[in-house]
C-alpha positions in Angstrom: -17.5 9.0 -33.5 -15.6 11.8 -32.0 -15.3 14.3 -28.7 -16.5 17.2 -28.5 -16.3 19.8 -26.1 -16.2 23.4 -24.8 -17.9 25.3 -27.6 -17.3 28.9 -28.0 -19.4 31.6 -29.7 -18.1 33.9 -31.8 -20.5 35.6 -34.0 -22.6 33.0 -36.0 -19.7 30.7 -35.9 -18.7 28.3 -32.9 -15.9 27.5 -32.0 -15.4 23.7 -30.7 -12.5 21.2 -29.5 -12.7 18.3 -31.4 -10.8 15.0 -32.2 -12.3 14.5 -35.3 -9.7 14.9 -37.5 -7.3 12.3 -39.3 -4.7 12.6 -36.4 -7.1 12.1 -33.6 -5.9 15.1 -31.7 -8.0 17.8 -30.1 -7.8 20.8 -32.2 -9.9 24.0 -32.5 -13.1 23.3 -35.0 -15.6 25.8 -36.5 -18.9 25.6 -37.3 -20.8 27.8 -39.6 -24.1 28.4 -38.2 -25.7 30.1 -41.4 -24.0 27.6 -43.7 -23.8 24.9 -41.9 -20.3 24.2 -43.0 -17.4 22.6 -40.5 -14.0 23.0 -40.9 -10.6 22.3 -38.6 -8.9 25.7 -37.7 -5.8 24.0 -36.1 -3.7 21.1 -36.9 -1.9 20.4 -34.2 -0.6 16.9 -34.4 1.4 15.9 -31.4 -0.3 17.3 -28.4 -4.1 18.0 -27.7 -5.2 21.4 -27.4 -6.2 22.6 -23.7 -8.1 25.3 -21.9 -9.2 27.3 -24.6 -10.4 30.7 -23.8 -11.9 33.8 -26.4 -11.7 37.2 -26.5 -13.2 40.0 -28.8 -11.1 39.1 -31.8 -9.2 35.9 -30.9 -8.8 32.5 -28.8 -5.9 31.6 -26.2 -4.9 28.0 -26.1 -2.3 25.5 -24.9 -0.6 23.0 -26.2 2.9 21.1 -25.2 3.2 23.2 -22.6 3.2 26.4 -25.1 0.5 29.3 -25.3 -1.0 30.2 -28.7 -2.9 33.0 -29.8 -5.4 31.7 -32.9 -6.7 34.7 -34.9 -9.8 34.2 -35.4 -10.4 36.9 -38.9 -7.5 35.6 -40.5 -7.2 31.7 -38.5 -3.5 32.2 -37.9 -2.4 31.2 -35.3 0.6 32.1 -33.3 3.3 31.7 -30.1 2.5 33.6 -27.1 6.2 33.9 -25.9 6.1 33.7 -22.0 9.0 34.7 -19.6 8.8 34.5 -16.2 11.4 35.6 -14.0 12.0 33.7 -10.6 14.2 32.3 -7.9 13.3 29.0 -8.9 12.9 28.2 -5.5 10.5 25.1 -6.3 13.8 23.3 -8.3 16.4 23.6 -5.8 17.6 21.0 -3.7 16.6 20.6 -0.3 16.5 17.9 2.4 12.7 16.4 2.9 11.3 14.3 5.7 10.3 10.9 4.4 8.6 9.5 7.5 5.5 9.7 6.3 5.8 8.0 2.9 7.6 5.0 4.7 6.7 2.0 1.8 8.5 -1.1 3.2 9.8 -1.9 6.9 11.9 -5.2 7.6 13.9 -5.9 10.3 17.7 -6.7 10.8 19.2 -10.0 11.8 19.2 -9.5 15.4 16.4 -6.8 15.9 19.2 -4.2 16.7 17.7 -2.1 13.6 15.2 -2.0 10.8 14.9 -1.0 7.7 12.8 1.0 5.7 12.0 2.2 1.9 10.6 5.4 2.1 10.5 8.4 -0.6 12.6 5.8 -2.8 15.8 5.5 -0.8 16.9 3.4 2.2 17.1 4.2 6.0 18.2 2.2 8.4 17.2 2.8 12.1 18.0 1.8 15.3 15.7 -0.2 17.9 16.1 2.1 20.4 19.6 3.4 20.3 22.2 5.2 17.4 21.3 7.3 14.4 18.7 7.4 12.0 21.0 6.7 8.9 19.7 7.3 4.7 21.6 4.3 3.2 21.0 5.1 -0.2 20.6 9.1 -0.6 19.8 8.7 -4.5 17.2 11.7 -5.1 17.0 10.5 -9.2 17.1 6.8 -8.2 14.6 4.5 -6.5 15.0 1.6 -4.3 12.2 -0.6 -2.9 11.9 -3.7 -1.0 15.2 -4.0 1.2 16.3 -7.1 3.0 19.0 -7.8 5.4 20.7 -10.6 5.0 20.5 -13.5 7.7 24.1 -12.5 8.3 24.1 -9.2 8.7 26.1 -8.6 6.0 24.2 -7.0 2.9 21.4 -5.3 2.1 19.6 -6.5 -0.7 17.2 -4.5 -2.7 16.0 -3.7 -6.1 17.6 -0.5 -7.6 16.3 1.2 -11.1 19.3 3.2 -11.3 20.0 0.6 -14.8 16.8 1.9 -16.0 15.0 -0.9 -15.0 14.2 -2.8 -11.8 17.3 -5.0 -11.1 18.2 -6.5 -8.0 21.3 -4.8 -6.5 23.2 -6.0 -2.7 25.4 -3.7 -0.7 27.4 -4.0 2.6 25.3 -3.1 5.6 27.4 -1.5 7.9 30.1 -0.2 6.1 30.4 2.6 3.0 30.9 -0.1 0.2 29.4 0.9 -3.1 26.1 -1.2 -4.4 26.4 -4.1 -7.0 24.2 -4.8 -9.5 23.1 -8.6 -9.8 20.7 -8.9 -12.6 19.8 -7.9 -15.7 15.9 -9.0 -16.3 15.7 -5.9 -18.0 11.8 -4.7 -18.6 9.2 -5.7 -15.8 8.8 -5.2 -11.9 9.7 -7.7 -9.4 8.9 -7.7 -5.4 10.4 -8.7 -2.1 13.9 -11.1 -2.2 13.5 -13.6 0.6 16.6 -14.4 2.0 18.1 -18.3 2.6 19.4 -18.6 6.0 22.8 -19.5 4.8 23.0 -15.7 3.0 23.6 -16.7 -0.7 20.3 -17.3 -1.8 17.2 -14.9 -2.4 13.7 -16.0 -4.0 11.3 -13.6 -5.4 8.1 -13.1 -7.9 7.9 -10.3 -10.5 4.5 -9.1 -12.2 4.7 -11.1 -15.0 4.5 -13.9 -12.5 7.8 -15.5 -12.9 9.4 -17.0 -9.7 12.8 -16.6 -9.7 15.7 -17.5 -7.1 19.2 -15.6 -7.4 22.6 -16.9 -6.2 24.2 -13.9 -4.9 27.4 -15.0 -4.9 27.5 -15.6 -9.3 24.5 -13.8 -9.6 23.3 -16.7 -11.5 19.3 -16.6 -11.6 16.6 -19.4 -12.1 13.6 -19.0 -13.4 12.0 -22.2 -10.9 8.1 -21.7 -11.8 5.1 -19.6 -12.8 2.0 -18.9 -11.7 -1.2 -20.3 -14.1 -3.5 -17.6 -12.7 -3.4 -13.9 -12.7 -1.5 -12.3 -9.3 -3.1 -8.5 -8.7 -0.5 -6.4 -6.8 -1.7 -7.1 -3.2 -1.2 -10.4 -4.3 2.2 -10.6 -5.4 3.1 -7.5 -3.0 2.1 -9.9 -0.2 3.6 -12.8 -1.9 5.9 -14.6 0.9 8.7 -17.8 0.3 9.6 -19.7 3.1 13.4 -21.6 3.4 14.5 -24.6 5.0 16.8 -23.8 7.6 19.9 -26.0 5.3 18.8 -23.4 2.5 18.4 -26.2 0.7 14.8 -26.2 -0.2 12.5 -23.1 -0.7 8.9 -23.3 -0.4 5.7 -21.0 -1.6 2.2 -21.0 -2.3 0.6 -20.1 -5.3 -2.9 -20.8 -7.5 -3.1 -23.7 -9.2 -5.7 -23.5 -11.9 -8.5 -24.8 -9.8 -9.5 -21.7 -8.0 -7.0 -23.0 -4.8 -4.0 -22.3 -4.1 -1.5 -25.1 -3.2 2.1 -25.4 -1.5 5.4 -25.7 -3.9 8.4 -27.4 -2.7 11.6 -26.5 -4.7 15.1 -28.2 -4.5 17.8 -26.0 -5.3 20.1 -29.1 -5.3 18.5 -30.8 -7.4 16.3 -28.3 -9.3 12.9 -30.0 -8.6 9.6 -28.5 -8.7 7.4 -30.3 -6.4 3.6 -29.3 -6.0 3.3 -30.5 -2.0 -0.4 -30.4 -1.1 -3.1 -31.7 -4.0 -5.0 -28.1 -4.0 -8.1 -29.8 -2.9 -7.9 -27.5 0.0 -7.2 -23.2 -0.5 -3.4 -24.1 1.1 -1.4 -21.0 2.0 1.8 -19.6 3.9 4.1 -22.4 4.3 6.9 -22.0 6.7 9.9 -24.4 8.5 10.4 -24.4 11.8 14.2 -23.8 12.2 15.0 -27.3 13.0 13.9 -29.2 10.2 11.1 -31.6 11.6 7.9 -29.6 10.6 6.1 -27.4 7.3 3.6 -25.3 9.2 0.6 -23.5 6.7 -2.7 -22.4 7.0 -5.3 -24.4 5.1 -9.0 -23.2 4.3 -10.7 -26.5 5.8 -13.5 -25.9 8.1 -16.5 -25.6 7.0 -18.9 -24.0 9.6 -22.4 -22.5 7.4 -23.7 -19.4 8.7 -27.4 -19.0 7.0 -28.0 -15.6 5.6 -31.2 -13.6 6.6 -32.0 -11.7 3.1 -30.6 -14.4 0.3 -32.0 -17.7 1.7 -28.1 -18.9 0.8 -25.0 -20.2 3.1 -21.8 -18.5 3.4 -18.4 -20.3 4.9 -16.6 -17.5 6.2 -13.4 -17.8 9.1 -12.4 -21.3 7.2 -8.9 -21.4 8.3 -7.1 -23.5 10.4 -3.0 -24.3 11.1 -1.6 -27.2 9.4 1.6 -29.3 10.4 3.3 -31.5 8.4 6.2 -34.0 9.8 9.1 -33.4 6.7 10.1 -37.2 7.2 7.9 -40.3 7.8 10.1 -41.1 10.8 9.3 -37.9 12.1 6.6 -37.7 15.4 3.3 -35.6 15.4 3.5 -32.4 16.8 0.5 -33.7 18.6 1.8 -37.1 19.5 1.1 -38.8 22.8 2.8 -38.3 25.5 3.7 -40.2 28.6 5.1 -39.2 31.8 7.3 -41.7 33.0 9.9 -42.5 35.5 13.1 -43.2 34.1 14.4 -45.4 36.9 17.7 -43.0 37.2 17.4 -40.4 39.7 20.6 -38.7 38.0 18.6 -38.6 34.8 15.1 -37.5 36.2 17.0 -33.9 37.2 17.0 -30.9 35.6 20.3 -30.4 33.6 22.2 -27.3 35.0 24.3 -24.9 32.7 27.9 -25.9 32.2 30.1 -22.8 32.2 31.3 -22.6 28.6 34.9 -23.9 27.3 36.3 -19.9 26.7 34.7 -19.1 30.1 37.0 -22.2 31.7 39.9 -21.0 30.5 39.6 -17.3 32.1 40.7 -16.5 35.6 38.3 -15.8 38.1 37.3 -12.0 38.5 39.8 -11.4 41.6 43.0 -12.1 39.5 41.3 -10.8 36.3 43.9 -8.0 34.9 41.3 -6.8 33.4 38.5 -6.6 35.2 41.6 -5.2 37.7 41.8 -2.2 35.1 38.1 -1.7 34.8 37.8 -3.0 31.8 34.9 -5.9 30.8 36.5 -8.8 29.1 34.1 -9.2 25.9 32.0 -12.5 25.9 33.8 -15.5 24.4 32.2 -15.7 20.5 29.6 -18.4 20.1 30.1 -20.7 17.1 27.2 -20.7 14.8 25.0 -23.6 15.2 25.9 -26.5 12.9 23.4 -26.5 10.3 21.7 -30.1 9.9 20.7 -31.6 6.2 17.0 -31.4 5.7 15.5 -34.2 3.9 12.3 -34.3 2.3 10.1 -37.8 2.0 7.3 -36.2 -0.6 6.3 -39.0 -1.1 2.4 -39.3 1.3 3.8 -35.6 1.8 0.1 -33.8 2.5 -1.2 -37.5 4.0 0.9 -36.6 7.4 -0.9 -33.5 7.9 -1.8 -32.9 11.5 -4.3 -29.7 12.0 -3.3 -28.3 15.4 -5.6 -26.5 18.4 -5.9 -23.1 17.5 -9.7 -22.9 16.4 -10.5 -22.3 12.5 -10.4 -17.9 11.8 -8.5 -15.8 9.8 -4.8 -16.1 10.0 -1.6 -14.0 8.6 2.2 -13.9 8.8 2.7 -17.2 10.2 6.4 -17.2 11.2 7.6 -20.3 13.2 10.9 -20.1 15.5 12.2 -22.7 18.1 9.4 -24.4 19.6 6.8 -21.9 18.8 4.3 -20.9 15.4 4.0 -17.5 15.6 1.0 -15.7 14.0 -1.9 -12.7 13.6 -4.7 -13.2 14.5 -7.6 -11.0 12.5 -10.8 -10.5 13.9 -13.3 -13.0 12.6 -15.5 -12.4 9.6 -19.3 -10.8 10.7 -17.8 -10.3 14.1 -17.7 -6.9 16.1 -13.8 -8.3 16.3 -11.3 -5.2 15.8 -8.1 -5.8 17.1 -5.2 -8.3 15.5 -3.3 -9.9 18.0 0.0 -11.5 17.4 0.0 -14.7 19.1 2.0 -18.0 19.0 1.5 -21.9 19.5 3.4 -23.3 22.0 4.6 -26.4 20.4 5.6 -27.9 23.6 2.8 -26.6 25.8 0.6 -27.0 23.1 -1.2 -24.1 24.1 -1.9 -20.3 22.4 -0.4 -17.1 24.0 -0.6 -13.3 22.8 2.7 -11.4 22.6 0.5 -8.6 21.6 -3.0 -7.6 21.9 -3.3 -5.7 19.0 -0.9 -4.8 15.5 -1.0 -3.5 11.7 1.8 -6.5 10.9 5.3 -8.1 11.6 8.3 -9.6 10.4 10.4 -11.6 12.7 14.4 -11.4 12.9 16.2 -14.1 11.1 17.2 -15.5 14.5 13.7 -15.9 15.8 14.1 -14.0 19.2 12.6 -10.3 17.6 10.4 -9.1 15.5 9.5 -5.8 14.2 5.7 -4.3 14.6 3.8 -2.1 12.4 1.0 -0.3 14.2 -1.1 3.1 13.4 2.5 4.5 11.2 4.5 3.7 14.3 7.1 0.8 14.3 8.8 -0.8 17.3 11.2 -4.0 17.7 10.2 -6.2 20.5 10.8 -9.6 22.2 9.0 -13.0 21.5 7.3 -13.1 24.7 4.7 -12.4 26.7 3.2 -10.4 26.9 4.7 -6.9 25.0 3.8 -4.1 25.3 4.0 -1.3 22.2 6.4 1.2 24.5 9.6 2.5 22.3 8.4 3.1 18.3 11.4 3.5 16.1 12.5 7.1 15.8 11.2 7.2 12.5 10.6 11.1 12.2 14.7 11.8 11.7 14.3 9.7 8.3 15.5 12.5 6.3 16.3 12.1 2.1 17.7 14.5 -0.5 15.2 15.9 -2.6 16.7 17.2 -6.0 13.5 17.9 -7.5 14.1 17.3 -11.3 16.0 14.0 -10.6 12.7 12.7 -8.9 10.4 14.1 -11.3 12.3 12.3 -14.1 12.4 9.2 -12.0 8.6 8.8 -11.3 7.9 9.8 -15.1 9.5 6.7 -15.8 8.1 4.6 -13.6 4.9 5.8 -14.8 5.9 4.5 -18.4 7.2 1.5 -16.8 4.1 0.7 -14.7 1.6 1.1 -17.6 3.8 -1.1 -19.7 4.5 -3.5 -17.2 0.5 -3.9 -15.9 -1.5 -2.4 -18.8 -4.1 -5.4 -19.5 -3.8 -4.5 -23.3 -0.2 -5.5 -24.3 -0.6 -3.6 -27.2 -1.5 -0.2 -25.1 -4.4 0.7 -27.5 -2.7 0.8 -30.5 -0.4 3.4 -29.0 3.4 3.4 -29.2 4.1 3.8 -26.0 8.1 4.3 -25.8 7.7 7.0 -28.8 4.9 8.6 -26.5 7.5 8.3 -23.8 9.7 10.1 -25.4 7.6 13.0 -26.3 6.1 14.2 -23.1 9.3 13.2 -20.9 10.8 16.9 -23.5 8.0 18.7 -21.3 9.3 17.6 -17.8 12.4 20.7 -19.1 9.8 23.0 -18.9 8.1 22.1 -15.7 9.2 23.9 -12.6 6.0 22.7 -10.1 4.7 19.2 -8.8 1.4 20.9 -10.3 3.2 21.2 -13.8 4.5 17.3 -13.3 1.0 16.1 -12.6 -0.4 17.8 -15.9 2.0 16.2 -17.9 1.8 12.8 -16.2 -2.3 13.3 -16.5 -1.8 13.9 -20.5 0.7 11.1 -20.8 -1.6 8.3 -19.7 -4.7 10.1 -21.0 -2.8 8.8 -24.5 -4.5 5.1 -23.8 -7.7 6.3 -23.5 -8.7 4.0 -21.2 -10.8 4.5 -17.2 -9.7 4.2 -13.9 -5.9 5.4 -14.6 -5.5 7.9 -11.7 -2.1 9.7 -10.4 -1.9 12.0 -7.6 0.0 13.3 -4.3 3.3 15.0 -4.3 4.6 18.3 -3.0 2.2 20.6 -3.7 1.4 24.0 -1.8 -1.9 23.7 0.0 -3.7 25.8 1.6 -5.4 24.3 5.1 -8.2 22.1 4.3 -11.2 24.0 5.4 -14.8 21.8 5.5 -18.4 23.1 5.1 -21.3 22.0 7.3 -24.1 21.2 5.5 -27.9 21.2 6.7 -29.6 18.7 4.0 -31.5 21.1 2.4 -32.2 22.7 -0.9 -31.7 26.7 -0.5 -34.0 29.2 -1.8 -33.7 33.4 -1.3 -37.1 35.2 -0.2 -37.5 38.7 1.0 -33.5 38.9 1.6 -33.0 36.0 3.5 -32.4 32.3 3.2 -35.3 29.5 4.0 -35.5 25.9 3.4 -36.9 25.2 0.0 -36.9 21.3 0.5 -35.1 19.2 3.1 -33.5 16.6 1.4 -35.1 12.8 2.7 -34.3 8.6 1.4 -37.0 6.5 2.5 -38.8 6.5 5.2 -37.4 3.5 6.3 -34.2 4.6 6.0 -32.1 6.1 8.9 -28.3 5.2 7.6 -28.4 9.0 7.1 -30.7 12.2 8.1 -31.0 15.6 7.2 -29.5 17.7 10.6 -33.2 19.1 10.3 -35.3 16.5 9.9 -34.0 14.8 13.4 -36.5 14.3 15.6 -37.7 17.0 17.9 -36.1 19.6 15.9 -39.5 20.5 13.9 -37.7 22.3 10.9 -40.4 22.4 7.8 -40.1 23.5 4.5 -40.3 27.1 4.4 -38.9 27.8 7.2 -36.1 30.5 7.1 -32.7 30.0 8.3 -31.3 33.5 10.0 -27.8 32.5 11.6 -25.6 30.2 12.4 -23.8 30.4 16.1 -25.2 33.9 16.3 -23.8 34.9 12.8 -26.3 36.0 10.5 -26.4 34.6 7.0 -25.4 37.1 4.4 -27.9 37.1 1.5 -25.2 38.9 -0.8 -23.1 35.8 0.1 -24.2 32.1 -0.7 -25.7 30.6 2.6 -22.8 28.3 2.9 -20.6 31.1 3.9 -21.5 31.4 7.5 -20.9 27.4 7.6 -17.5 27.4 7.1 -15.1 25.1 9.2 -18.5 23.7 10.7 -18.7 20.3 8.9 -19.6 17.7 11.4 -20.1 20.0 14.4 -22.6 20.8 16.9 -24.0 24.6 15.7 -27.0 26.1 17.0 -29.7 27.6 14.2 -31.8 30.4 14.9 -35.1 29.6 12.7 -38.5 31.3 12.2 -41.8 31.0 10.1 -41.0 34.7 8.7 -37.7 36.6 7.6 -37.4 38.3 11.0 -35.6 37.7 14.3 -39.2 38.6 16.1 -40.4 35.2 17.4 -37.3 33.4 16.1 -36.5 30.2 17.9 -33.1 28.1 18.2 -32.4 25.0 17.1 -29.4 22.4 18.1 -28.1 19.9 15.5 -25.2 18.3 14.1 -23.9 19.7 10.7 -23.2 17.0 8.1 -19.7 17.0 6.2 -21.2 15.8 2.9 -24.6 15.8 1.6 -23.1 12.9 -1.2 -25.3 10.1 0.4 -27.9 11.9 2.1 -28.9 13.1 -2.0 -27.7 9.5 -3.6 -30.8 7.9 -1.5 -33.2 10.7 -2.0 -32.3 10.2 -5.9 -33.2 6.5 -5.2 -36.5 7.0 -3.2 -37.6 9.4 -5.8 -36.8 7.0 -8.7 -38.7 3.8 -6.4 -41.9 6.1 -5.9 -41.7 6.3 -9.6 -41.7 2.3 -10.6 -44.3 2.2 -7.6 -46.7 4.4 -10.3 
């Protein structure tokens, strides 16, 4: 079996590209129409020939980036030496906004500032106040999934300046250079999840691996692996929750059984716990900062809606919020209560705030010096809240479970801080639903509230008082209250990076190697050798001065696996405005000089998901009927009768029509132009293909 394609006569012989050959490239075959011979007229062994084109006497060709001119009388072939003079203005370095190809957002310890992986390097903006500030300004280089430390301290990311994905910390707020921690060497790894105590991060790579890192040695543990294959939502999404002693770090993750159930890991004593049976889909554990409570949603309700065309149940909106006590001695969230006199008057008051030690030992504002001078005295430093020891009874672990209020729906980004679960609330499967509210359960009040009516997503500061939202490309940092309101987004459009564009081009070349060796389901890559590959279309990137050029050689590089659905794309390319075309539904026809309706295009009669803009009701458009202008501009028979449509997709136009090619009698028509005629055709290709069963 072999391809081939774009045949070319010349004489009695054609010319064909072909992969038959031993080297299974596409080079230039003949065949010999009176002798019936073939033969290979090229041999080109490391690049496929493209874009052949012939003349009188020859045929122009490319191949590894080179033109060649193949005699066709003699079959020599030959270099068509190229110069082209220019400013290279498309290599030189420039600064590029990056606001628009933000990748990752999370937010600092505080919510003073956020951070944000965008065009492969690291900003860091302000909530509302101070400078817009590129962290990382490596054009050659990329860095993706920042984190700031619970401290405030570092900024932990993964770097590829190695080669390969490692994870690499750097100060935050000073000019420190960046340290390297690990060496996993080949694969790709996703978000590190800081332990509140700073010297921890937990993360999952694509081969599935769960690892934890001590920043401090850089030591790394490999604590578990997933049974079941992760796609990269999956792991891209994949979340680790701490205890707030840093002790224990908890995830969920599939178990084999088509659930997924929650892990409990001991970094003290290096124990792998699975915490809840699986029995139940159990997902997105989290701690509530003081130690009493595992919060997760669990897929338990089961509430049947019967569907109207497959006589079958579906359980859709399944999932409900889960609570576990962490100790046996430790109280329902939902425990009964009673509202009782204590018998003590004192006690029964409301205990007022006691002026702080630092604040004693100041002078009161009138003999201030000063506050005499005009200057504030800076508030006395709070010590950092002793940390208590979280212990773990696993033992009847998922048995304690307590489902709390909030009805069974679709959940996401449960987050719980002091006295609260905070959470997103997406609109309920088969519901007219759109918006996703962030809400939380008031663990004392036992009640649900909404911060926010409607978000994309959120991550909340590692002090539980902020949290940065996503919404329609805009980001803001708000309060946990309510209710908020999305006022002040993040000045995201002064997010500026270098752009050196060789250094990037180089860069995303080898993540494209990496990705397809990383995620290619065929370990083997088809039989190719895939790092000798590498090598030999990374020599083009030399030659290539445009994104256009990049694309090509990116395009031919993974066409070497032969395999479907391996698509690249975007970029800085010149384009020229996008310009649509409104389309009538209709097949075209020229008569007498001017353009009628051959056939308007029509599905089923049953089926009104989509309508020629002619065959609406009350328009009384037939076929036949000619079409003389558009808006008052005639249609051009010399031109095709799209030409007068121009920039009128999906608009209202008015259509003069008549019975005859002539303006005499002519009568106007209103309709809505479509954009695309894609599915008006796909169901007239169906309804033509059911008449024909019917027969």
């Amino acid at each position: 079996a072999a391809n081939d394609a774009q045949p070319m006569w010349h004489g009695s012989t054609i010319y064909f590209l072909s992969d038959r050959g031993a080297n299974e490239r596409n080079n230039i075959w003949a065949y010999d129409t009176k002798a019936g011979t073939m033969k290979e007229v090229t041999q080109f062994a490391d690049f496929d020939i493209t874009f052949p084109s012939i003349g009188p006497d020859g045929i122009v060709f490319q191949a590894g980036g080179r033109l060649y001119f193949l005699d066709v009388p003699s079959g020599k072939q030959r270099e068509v030496p190229v110069r082209v003079f220019t400013d290279a203005a498309t290599l030189r370095e420039r600064t590029a906004k990056a606001d628009t190809l933000i990748q990752n957002a999370a937010v600092s310890p505080t919510g003073k500032r956020a951070l944000f992986e965008a065009r492969g390097d690291v900003f860091s903006a302000p909530a509302e106040f101070g400078p817009v500030v590129n962290v990382s300004r490596s054009s050659g280089v990329a860095e993706r999934y920042p984190r700031w430390s619970p401290d405030g301290k570092t900024l932990a990311y993964w770097s590829d300046r190695s080669g390969e994905y490692e994870l690499t910390v750097r100060p935050a707020e000073d000019a420190g250079t960046e340290k390297k921690l690990t060496s996993h060497g080949a694969g790709f790894r996703y978000a590190p999840h800081w332990s509140p105590d700073s010297r921890k991060v937990a993360y999952i790579d694509q081969g599935l691996r769960i690892h934890v890192t001590d920043i401090p040695s850089g030591k790394t543990t490999r604590i578990d692996e997933s049974p079941e294959w992760l796609n990269h939502g999956g792991l891209d999404g994949f979340t680790f929750a701490w205890s707030p002693d840093s002790r224990w770090v908890s995830y969920s993750r599939p178990t084999g059984d088509a659930n997924n159930s929650i892990f409990l890991y001991d970094t003290k004593n290096s124990k792998l716990t699975r915490a809840t049976t699986g029995y139940l889909n159990d997902t997105q554990p989290t701690f509530d900062p003081e130690g009493k409570y595992l919060f997760y949603a669990s897929d338990r309700e089961f509430d049947p809606v019967y569907g109207s065309f497959d006589n079958s149940w579906t359980y859709p909106n399944p999932t409900r919020i889960v609570a576990i006590p962490l100790r046996k001695d430790v109280l329902s969230p939902l425990h009964a209560r009673n509202d009782a006199e204590s018998g003590d008057p004192k006690k029964d008051e409301p205990k007022k705030d006691e002026p702080k030690k630092d604040d004693a030992k100041r002078p009161p504002p009138d003999k201030d010096p000063a506050v005499k001078a005009g200057v504030q005295p800076p508030p006395a430093a709070e010590k950092p809240a002793e940390v208590k020891s979280v212990d773990i009874d696993l033992d009847g672990f998922e048995a304690r479970a307590v489902v709390l209020p909030p009805p069974a729906g679709n959940y996401s980004g449960l987050e719980a801080i002091k006295g609260k679960l905070l959470y997103q609330r997406q609109p309920r499967t088969g519901s007219a639903e759109t918006k996703r509210p962030i809400v939380f359960f008031d663990l004392t009040e036992r009640e649900e509230k909404t911060v926010l009516e409607d978000a994309g997503g959120f991550d909340v500061t590692a002090d539980g008082k902020k949290m940065l939202v996503a919404f329609q490309g805009r980001y803001a940092i708000l309060d946990i209250k309510t209710p908020q309101k999305f006022e002040k987004p993040i000045t995201t459009a002064d997010m500026e990076a270098p752009v050196e564009p060789r250094a990037e081009w180089k860069q995303m070349f080898s993540d494209v190697y990496r990705f397809y060796r990383d995620y290619f389901y065929d370990a083997g890559m088809h039989g190719v050798d895939w790092t000798a590959t590498k090598q030999r279309y990374a020599r083009l990137l030399e030659d290539a001065v445009t994104r256009w050029d990049v694309d090509f050689i990116i395009g031919e590089f993974i066409g070497e696996l032969n395999a479907s659905h391996t698509y690249y794309g975007g970029g800085d390319k010149e384009q020229a405005p996008p310009r649509n075309v409104g389309m009538l539904g209709v097949d075209w026809e020229l008569s007498d000089g001017h353009y009628r309706v051959k056939r308007i295009i029509r599905g089923g009669p049953w089926d009104t998901g989509i309508r020629a803009p002619l065959d609406e009701p009350g328009v009384n458009v037939k076929d036949g009927d000619y079409i003389l202008a558009v808006n008052g501009v005639t249609l051009d028979a010399k031109t095709d009768p799209w030409a007068a449509f121009q920039g009128l997709g999906n608009k209202t136009v008015i259509v003069t029509v008549n019975s005859k090619p002539s303006t005499a009698g002519a009568r106007q028509v209103v309709v809505r132009t479509l954009a695309s005629e894609v599915e008006l055709r796909y169901r007239a290709w169906i309804e033509e293909r059911r008449q024909l069963v019917d027969k």
